[in-house]
NUMAR-650358 format. One record per atom (N, C-alpha, C, CB): residue number from 0; residue in three letters; atom name; x, y, z. Coordinates in steps of 0.1 Angstrom, whole numbers, plus 5000, padded with zeros to 4 digits. Atoms other than C-alpha are relative to their C-alpha. Glycine has a CB too. Layout:
BEGIN
nr,rest,atom,east,north,up
NUM,Ala,CA,X,Y,Z
...
This chain:
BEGIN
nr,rest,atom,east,north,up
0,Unk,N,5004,5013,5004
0,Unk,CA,4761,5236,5133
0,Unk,C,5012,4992,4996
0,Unk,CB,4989,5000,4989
1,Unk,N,4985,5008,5006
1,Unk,CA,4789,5208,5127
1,Unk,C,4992,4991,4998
1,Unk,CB,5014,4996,5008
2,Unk,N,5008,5010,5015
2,Unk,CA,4784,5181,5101
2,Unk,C,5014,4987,5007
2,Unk,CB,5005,5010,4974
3,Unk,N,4990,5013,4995
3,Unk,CA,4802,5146,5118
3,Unk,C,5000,4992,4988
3,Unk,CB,4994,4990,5014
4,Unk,N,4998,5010,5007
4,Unk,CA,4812,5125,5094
4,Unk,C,5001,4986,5004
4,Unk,CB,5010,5003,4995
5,Unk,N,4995,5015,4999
5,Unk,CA,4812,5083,5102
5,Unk,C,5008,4994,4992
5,Unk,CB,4991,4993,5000
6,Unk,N,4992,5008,5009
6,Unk,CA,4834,5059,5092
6,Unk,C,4995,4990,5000
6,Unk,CB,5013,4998,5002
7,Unk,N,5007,5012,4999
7,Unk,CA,4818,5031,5080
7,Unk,C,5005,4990,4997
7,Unk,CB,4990,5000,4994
8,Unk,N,4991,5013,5004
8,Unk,CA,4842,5007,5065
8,Unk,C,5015,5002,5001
8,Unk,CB,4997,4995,4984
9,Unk,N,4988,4992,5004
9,Unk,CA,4878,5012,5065
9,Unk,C,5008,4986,4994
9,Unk,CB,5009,5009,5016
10,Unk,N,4992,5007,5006
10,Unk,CA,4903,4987,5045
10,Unk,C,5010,5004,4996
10,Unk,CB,4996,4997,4993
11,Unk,N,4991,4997,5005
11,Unk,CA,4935,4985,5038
11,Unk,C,5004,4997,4986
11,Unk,CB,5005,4996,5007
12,Unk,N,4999,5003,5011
12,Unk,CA,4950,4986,5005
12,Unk,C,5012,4998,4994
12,Unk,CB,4994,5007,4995
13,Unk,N,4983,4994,5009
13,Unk,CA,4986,4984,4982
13,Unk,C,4997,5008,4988
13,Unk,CB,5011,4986,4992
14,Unk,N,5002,4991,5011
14,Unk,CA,4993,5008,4957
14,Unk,C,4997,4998,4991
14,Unk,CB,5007,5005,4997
15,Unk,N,5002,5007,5010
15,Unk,CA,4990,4985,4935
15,Unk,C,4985,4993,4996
15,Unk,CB,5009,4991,5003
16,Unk,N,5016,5000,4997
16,Unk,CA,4953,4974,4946
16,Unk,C,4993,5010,4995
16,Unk,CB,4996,5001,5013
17,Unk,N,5002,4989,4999
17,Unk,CA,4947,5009,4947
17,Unk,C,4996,5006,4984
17,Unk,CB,5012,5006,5008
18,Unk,N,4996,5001,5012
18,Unk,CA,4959,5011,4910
18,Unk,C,4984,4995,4993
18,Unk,CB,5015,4990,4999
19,Unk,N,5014,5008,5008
19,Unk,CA,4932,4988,4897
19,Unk,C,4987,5002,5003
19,Unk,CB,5000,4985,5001
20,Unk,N,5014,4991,4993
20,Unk,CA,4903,5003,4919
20,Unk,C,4999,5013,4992
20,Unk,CB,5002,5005,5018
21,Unk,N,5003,4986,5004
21,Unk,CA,4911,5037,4903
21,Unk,C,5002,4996,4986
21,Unk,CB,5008,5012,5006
22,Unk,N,5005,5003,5011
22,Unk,CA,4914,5021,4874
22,Unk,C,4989,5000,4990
22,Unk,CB,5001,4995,5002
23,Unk,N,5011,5000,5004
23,Unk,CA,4882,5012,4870
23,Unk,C,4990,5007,4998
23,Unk,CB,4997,4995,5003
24,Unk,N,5005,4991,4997
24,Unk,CA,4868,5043,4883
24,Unk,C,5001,5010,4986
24,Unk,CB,5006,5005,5014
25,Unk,N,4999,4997,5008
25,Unk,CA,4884,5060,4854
25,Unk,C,4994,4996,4989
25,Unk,CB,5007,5001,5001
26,Unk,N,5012,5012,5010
26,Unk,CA,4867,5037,4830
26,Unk,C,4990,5001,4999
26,Unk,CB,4998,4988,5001
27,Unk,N,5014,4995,4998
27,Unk,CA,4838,5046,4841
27,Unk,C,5000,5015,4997
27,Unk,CB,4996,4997,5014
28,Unk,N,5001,4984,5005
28,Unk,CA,4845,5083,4838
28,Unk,C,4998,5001,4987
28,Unk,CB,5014,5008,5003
29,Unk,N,5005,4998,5014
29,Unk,CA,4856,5080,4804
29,Unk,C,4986,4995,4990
29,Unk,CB,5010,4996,4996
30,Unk,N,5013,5004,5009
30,Unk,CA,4826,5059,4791
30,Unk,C,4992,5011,5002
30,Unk,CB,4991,4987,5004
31,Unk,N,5012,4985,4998
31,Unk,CA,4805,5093,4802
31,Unk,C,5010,5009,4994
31,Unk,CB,4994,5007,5021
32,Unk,N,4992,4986,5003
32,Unk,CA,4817,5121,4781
32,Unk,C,4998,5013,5008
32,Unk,CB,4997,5004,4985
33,Unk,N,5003,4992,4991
33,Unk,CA,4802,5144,4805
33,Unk,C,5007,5004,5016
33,Unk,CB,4990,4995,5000
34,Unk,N,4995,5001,4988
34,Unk,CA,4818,5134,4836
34,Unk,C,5016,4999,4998
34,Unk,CB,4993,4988,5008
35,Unk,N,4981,4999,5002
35,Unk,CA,4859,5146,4838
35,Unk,C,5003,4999,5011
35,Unk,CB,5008,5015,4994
36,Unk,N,4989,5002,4987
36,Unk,CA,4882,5137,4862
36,Unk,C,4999,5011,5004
36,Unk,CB,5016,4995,4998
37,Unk,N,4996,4988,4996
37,Unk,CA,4885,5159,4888
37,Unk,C,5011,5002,5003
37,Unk,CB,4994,5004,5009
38,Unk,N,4983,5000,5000
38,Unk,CA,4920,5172,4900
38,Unk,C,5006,4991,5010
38,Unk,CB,5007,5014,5001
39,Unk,N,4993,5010,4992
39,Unk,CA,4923,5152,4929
39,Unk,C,5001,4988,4992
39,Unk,CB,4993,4998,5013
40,Unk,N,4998,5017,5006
40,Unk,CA,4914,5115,4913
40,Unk,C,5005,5004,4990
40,Unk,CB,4987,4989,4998
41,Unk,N,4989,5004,5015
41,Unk,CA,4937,5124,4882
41,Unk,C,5011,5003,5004
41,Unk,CB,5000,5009,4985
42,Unk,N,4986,4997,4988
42,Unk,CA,4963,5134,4910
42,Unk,C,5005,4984,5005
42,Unk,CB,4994,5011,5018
43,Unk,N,5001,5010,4994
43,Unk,CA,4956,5099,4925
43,Unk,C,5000,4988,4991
43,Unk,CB,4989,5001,5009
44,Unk,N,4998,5008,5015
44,Unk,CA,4961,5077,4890
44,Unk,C,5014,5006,4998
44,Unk,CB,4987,5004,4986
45,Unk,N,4986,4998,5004
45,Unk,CA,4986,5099,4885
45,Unk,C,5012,4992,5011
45,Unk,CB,5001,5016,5000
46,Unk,N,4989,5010,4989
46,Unk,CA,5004,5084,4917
46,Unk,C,5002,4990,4994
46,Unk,CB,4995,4996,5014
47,Unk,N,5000,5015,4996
47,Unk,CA,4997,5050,4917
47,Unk,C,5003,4994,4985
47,Unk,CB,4983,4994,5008
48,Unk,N,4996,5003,5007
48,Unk,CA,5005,5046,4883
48,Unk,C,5014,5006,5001
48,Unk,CB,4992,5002,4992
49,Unk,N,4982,4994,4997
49,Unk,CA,5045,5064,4889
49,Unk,C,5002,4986,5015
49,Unk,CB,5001,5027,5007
50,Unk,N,4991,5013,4991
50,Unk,CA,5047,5036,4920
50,Unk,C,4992,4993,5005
50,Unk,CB,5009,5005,5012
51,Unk,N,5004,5017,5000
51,Unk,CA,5028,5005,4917
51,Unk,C,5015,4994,4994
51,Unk,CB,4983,4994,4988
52,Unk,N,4988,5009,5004
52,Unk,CA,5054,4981,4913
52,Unk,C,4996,4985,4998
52,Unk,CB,5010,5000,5011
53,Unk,N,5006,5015,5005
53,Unk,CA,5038,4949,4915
53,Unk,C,4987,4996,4994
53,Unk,CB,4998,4992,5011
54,Unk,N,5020,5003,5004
54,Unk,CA,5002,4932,4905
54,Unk,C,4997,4999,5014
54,Unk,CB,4993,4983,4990
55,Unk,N,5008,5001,4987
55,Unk,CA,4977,4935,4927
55,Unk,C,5002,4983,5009
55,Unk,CB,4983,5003,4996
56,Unk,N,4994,5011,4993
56,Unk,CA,4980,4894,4934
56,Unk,C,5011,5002,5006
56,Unk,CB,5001,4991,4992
57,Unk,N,4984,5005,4996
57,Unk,CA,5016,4894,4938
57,Unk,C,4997,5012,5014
57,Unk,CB,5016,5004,4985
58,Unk,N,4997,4991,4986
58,Unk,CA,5013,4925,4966
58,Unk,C,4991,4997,5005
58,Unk,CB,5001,5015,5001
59,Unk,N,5011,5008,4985
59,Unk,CA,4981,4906,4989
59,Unk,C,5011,4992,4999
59,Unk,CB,4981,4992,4999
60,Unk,N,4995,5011,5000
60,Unk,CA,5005,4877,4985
60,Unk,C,5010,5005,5007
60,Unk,CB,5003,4994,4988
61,Unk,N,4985,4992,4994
61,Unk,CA,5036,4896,4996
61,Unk,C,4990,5003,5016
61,Unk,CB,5007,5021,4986
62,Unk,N,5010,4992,4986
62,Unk,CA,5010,4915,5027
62,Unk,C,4998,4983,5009
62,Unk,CB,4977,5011,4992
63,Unk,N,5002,5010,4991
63,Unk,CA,4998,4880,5036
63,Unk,C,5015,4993,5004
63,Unk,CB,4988,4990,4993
64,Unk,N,4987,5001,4996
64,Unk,CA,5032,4867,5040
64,Unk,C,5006,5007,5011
64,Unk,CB,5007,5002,4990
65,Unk,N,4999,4997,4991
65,Unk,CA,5042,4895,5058
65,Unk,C,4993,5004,5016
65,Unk,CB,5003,5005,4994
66,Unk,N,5009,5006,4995
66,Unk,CA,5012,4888,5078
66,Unk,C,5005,4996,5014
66,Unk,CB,4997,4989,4991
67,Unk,N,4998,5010,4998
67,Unk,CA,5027,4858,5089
67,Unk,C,5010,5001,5017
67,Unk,CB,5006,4996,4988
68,Unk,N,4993,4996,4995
68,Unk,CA,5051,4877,5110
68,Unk,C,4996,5005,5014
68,Unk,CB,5004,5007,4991
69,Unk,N,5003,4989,4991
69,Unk,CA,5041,4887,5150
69,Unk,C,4999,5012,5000
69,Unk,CB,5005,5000,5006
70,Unk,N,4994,4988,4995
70,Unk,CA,5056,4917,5150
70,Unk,C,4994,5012,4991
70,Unk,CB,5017,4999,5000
71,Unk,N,5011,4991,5007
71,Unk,CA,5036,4931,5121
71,Unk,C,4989,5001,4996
71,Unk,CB,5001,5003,4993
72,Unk,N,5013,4995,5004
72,Unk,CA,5006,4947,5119
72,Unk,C,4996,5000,4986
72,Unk,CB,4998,5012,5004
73,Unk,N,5007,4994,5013
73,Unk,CA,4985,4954,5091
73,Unk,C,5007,5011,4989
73,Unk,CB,4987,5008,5005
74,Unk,N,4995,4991,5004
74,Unk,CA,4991,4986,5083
74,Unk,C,5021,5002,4998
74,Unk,CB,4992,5008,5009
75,Unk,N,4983,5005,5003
75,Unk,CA,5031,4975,5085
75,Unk,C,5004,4996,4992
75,Unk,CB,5006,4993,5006
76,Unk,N,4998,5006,5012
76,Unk,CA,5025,4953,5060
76,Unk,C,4999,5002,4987
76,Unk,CB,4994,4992,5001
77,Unk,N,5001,4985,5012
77,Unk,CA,5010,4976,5037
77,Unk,C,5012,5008,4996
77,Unk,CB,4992,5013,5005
78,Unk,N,4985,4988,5006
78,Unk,CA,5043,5003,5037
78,Unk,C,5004,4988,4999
78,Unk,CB,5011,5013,5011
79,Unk,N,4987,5014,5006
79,Unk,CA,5067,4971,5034
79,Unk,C,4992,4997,4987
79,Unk,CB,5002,4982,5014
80,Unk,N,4999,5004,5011
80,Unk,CA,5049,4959,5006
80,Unk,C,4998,5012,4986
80,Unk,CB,4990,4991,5002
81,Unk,N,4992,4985,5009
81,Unk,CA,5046,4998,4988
81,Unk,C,5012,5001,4995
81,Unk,CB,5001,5012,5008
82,Unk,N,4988,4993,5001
82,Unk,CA,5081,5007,4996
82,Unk,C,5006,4990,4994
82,Unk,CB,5007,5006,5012
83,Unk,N,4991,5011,5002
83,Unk,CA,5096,4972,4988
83,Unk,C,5015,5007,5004
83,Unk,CB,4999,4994,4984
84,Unk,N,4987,4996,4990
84,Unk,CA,5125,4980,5016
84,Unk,C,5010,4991,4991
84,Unk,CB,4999,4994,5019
85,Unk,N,4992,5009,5004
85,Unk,CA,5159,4966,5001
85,Unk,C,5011,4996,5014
85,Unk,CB,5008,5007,4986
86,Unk,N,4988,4996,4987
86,Unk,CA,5179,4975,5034
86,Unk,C,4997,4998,5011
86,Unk,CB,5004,5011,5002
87,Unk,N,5004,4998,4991
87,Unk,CA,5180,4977,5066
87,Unk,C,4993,5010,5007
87,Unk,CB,5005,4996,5004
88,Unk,N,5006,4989,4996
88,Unk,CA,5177,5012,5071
88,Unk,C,4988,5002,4997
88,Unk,CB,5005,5009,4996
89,Unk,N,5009,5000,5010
89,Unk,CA,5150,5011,5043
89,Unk,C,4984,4997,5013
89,Unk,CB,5006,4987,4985
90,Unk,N,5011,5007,4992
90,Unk,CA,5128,4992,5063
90,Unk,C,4999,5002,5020
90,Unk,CB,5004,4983,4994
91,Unk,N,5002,4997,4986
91,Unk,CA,5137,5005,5101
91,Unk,C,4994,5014,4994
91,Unk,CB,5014,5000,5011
92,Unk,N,5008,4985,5001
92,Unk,CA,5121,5040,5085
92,Unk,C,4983,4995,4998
92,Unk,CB,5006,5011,4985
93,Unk,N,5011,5007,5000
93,Unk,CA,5088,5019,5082
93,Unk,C,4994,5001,5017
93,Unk,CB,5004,4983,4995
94,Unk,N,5003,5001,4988
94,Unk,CA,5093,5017,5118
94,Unk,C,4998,5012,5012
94,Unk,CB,5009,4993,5002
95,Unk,N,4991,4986,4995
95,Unk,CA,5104,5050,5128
95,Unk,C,4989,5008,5009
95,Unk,CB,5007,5012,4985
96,Unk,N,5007,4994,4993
96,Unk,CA,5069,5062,5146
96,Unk,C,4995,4990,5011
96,Unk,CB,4991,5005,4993
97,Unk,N,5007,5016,4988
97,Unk,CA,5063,5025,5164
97,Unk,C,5010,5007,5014
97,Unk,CB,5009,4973,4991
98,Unk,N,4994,5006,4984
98,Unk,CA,5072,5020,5199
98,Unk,C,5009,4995,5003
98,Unk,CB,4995,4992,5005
99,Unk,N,4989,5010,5003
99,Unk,CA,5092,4989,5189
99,Unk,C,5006,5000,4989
99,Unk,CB,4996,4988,5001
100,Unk,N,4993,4997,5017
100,Unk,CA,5115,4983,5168
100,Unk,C,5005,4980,4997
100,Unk,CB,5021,5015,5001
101,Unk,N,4993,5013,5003
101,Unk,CA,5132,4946,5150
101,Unk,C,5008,4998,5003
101,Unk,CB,5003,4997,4992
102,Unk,N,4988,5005,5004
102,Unk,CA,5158,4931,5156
102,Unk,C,5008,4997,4992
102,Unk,CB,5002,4996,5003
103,Unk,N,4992,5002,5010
103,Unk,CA,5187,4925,5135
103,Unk,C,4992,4986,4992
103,Unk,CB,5015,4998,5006
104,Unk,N,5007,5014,5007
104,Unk,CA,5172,4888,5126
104,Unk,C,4988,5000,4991
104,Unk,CB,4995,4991,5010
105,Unk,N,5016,4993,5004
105,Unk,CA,5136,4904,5123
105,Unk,C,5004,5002,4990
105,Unk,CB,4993,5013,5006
106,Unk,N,4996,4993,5012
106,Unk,CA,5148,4926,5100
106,Unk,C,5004,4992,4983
106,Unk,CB,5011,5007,5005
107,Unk,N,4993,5008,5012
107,Unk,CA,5167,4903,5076
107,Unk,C,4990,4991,4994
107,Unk,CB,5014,4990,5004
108,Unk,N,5013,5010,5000
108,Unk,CA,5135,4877,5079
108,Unk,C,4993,5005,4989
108,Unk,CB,4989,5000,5015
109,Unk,N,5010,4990,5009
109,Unk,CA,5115,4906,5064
109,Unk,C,5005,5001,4986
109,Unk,CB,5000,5016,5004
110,Unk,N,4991,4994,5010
110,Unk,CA,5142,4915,5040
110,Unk,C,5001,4988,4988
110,Unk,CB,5017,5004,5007
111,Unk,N,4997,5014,5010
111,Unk,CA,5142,4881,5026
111,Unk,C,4986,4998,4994
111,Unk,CB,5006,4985,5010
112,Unk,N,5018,5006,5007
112,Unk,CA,5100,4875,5021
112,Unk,C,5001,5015,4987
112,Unk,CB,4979,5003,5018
113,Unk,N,4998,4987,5012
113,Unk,CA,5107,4915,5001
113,Unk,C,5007,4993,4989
113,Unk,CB,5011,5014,5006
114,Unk,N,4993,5003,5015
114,Unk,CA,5133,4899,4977
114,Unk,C,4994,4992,4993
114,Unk,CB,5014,4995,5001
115,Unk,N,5007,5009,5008
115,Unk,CA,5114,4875,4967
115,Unk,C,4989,5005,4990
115,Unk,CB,4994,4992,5009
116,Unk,N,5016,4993,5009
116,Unk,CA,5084,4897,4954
116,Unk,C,5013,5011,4990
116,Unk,CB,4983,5013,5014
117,Unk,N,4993,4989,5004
117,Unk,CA,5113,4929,4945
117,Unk,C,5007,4996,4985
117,Unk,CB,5011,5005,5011
């Protein structure tokens, strides 16, 4: 017998999003003295608290910006706004499984909407 799983919603998120979602989740744990973190979600707080870097506003703000951009997707916009690339290398390892890649201009374009939030 196999057990299929569906996917019923999928969304993207920043670590920082991510942060304040499990936030809450915890909050809710602790109001129940009964119910303890298991080891994954105190694994997964534990992350996102060691590398959030921004507020959740400021990183959709940063994502939609990078948005803005043809050449990136969604999910592109997401690692660039995680990693906050300072470089060029930084930010062609973002790229490193695509197809395509930026050009020099690209790149710097990007490099410049990052410093602004970094």
């Amino acid at each position: 017998m196999t057990i299929f799983k569906e996917k019923v919603d999928e969304e993207f998120l920043t670590v920082s999003e991510a942060k304040e979602a499990l936030a809450d989740v915890e909050a809710e744990r602790a109001a129940d003295e009964e119910r303890e973190l298991r080891y994954e979600l105190a694994r997964a707080v534990e992350h996102v608290n060691r590398f959030a870097v921004l507020d959740p506003e400021e990183s959709r703000e940063l994502v939609e910006e990078l948005l803005e951009f043809e050449q990136l997707g969604e999910p592109e916009a997401h690692k660039i706004a995680d990693l906050l690339p300072q470089s060029r290398t930084e930010l062609r390892a973002v790229f490193a499984q695509e197809r395509y890649a930026l050009s020099g201009d690209e790149l710097d374009d990007v490099l410049d909407v990052v410093a602004k939030y970094a």
